[in-house]
C-alpha positions as CSV (number, residue, x, y, z in Angstrom):
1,X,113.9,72.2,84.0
2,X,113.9,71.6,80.1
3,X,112.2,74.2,77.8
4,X,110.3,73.3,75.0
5,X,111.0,74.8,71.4
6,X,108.3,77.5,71.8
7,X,109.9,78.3,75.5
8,X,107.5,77.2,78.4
9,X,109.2,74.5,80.7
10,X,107.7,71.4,81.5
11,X,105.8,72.5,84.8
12,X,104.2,75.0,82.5
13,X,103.0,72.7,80.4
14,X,101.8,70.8,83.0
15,X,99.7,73.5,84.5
16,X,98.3,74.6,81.1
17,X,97.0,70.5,80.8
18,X,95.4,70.6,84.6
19,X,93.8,74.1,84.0
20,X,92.6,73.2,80.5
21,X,90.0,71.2,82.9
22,X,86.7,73.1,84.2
23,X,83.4,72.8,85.6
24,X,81.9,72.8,81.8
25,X,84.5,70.5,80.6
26,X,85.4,68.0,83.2
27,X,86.3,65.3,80.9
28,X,88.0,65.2,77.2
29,X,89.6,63.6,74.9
30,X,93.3,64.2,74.2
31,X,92.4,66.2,71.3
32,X,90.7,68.3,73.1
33,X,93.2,68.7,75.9
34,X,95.6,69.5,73.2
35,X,93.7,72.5,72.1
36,X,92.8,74.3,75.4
37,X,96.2,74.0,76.4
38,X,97.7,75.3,73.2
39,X,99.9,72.3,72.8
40,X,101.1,70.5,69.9
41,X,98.4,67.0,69.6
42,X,101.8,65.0,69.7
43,X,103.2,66.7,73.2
44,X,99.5,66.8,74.4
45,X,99.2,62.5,74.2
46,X,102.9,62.4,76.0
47,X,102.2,64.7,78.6
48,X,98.8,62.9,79.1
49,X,100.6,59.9,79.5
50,X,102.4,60.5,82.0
51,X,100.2,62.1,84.3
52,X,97.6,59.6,83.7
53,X,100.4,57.0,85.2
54,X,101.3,59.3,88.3
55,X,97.2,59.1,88.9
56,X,97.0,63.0,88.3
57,X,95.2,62.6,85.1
58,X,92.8,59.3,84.5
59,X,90.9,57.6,81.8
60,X,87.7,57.4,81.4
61,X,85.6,54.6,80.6
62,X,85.2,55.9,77.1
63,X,88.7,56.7,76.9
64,X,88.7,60.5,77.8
65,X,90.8,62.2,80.1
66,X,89.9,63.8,83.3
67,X,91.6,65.0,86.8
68,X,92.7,62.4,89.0
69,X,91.8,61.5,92.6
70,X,95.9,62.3,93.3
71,X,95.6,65.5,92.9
72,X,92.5,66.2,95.5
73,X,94.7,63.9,97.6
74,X,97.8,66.1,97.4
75,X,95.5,69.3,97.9
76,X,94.2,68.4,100.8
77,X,97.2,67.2,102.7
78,X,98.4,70.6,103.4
79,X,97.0,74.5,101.9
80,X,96.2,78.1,102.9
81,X,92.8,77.1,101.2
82,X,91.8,74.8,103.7
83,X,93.4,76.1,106.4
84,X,91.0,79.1,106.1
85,X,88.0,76.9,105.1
86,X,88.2,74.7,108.1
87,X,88.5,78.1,110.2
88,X,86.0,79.7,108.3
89,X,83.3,76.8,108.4
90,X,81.1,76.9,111.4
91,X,80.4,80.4,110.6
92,X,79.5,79.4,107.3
93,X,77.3,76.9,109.0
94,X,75.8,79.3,111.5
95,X,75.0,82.0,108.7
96,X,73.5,79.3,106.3
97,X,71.4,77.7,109.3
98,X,69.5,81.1,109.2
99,X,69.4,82.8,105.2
100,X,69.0,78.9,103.7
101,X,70.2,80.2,100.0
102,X,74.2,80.6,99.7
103,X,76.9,81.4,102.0
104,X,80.6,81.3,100.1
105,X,83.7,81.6,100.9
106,X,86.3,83.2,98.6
107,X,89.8,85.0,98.1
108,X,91.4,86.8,94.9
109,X,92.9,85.2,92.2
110,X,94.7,87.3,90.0
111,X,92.0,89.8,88.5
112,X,89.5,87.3,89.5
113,X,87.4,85.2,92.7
114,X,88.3,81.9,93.3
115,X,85.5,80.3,95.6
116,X,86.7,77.9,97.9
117,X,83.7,76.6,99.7
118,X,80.1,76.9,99.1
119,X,76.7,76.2,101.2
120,X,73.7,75.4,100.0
121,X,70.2,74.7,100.5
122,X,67.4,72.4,99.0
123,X,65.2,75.1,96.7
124,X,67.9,78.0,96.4
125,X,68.1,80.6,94.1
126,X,70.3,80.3,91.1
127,X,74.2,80.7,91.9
128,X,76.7,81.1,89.5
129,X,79.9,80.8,92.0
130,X,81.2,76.9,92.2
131,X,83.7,75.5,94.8
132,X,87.2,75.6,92.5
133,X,85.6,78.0,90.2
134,X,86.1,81.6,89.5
135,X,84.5,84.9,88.6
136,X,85.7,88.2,87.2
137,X,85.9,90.4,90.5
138,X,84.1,93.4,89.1
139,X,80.5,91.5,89.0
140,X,80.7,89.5,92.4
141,X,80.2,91.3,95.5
142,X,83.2,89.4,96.6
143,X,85.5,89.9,94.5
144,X,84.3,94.0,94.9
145,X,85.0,93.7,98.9
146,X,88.1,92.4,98.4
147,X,89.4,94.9,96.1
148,X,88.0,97.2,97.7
149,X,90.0,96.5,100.5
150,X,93.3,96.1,98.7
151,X,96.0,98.2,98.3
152,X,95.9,101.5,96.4
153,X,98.5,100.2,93.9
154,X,96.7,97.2,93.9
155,X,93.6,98.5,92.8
156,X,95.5,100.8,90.2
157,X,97.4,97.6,88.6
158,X,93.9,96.2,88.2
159,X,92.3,99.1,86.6
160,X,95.5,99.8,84.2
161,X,95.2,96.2,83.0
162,X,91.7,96.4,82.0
163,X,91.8,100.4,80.8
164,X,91.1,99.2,77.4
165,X,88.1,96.6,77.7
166,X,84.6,97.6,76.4
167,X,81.4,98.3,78.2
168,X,80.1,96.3,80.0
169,X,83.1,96.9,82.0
170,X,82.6,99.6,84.1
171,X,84.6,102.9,84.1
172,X,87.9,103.3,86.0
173,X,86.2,106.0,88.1
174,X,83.3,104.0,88.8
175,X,85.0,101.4,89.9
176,X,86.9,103.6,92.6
177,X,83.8,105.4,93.6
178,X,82.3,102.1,94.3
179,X,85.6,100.7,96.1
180,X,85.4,103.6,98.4
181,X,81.5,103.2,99.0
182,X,82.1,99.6,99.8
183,X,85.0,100.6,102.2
184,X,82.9,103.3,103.9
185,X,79.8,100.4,104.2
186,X,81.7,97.6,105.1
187,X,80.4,95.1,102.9
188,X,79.7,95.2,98.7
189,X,75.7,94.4,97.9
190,X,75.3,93.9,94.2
191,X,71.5,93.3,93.2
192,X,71.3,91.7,89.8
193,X,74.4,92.0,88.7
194,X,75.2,87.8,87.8
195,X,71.7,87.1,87.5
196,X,68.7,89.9,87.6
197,X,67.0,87.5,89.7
198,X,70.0,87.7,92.5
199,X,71.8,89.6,94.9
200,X,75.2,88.8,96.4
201,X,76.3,90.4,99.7
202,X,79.8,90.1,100.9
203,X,82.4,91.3,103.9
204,X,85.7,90.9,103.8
205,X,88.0,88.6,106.0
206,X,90.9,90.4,107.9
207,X,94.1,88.6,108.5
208,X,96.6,88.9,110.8
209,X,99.0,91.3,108.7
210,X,95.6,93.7,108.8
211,X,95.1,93.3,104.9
212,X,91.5,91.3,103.5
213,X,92.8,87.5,103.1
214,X,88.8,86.1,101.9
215,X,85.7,87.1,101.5
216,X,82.3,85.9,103.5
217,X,79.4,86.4,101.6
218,X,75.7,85.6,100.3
219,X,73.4,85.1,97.2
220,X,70.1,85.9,98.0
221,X,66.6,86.1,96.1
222,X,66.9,89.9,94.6
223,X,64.2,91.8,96.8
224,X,64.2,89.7,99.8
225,X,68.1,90.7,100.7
226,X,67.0,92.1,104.1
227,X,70.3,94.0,104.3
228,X,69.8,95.4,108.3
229,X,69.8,91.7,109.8
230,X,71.8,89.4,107.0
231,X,75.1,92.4,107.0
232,X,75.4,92.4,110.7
233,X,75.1,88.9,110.9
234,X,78.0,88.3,107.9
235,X,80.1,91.3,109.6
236,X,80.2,89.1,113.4
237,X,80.8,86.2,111.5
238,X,83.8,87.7,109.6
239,X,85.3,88.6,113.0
240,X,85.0,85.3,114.6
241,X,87.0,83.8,111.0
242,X,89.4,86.4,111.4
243,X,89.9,85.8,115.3
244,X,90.6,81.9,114.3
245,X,93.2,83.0,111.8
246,X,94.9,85.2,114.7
247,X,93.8,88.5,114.2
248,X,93.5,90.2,117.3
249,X,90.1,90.9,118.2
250,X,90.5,94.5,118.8
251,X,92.5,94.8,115.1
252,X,89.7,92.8,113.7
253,X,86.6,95.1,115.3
254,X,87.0,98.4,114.1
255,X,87.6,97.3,110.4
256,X,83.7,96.6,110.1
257,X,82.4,99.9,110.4
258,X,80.9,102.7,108.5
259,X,77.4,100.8,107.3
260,X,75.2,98.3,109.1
261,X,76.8,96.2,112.1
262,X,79.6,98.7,112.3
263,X,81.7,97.8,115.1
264,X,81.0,95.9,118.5
């Protein structure tokens, strides 16, 4: 596949004008478009045009430039995504029926939590997470179960990549001390940590190799978490998502133990 002059191929190019695309900028001009995917203005308006004619880009009415309906279609003909959302989703449904805020379901992205699906109710409290959208794993309870549950390299990789970053980051040594806390609990509870108003609860979701493939969790009005009935309840739901991925039940029981709901 042809380089350009600066090195990055054509499908990199490509990715950089999709992901320049976001919750808070859904739509753009080219100019724009050119910027946030550090492209020249001239490769930017080429690029543009021919996405916009394979439907993955379109046109506004005003003339800017958003995703296009192809690339929904393409996503949801076949991916790991769905396959674990469409597992995953009468639990969601069951746990929603009964704490009426937000029940998500997430996996790692890199150093970050992707949310895939998202319940919510009429009168909720606030929620920062979006289906499609991401945030840093150190301040979601998610993105702390699942670390938590990752390998020891893993975990190290992560914290060598981000030795340098200023407070509010936490320490390394923190950060372990939590991961092991969260291990020993079962689940990551994070009170105000998005919003002071907030608390997110999360367990993680075992697949069949044994290792955390997603994250169940919760965002609840800070105060009112009710930990000793809404952790049990996300800990039996995490089973019955990892039985339907093909974990055997009795590799899938022992792993939520230590804290609240331990076991069955």
């Amino acid at each position: 596949m042809a380089n350009s002059p600066s090195g990055d191929s054509m499908a990199e190019r490509i990715v950089r004008v999709i992901s320049a695309f976001d919750a808070e900028r859904p739509a753009m001009p080219v100019a724009t478009l050119a910027r946030r995917a550090g492209l020249p203005l001239s490769t930017a308006h080429r690029l543009a045009g021919e996405l916009v004619s394979l439907a993955l880009l379109q046109r506004t009415d005003s003339g800017e430039l958003r995703l296009g309906l192809r690339l929904w279609e393409l996503a949801s003909r076949s991916s790991a995504a769905l396959d674990l959302r469409q597992v995953a989703m009468p639990f969601m449904e069951d746990i929603q029926a009964v704490i009426r805020q937000h029940t998500q379901l997430s996996v790692l992205q890199e150093d970050e939590v992707l949310f895939i699906e998202r319940l919510s109710s009429r009168g909720s409290v606030s929620n920062f997470a979006k289906v499609a959208g991401r945030l840093p794993l150190h301040i979601s309870s998610s993105g702390m179960v699942l670390m938590a549950h990752s390998p020891r390299h893993v975990q190290e990789e992560f914290l060598d990549r981000h030795q340098s970053d200023p407070p509010p980051f936490p320490a390394a040594d923190s950060l372990r001390r939590q991961w092991a806390e969260i291990r020993r609990e079962g689940c990551a509870t994070l009170p105000g940590v998005v919003d002071p108003d907030t608390t997110g609860i999360a367990v993680p979701v075992f697949g069949p190799q044994g290792s955390a493939v997603a994250a169940l969790g919760v965002v609840v009005p800070r105060g009112k978490e009710n930990t000793s009935a809404t952790v049990p309840a996300l800990m039996t739901a995490a089973r019955g998502i990892s039985r339907g991925l093909g974990t055997d039940s009795a590799e899938a029981g022992p792993r939520y133990g230590g804290g609240a709901g331990a076991g069955d």
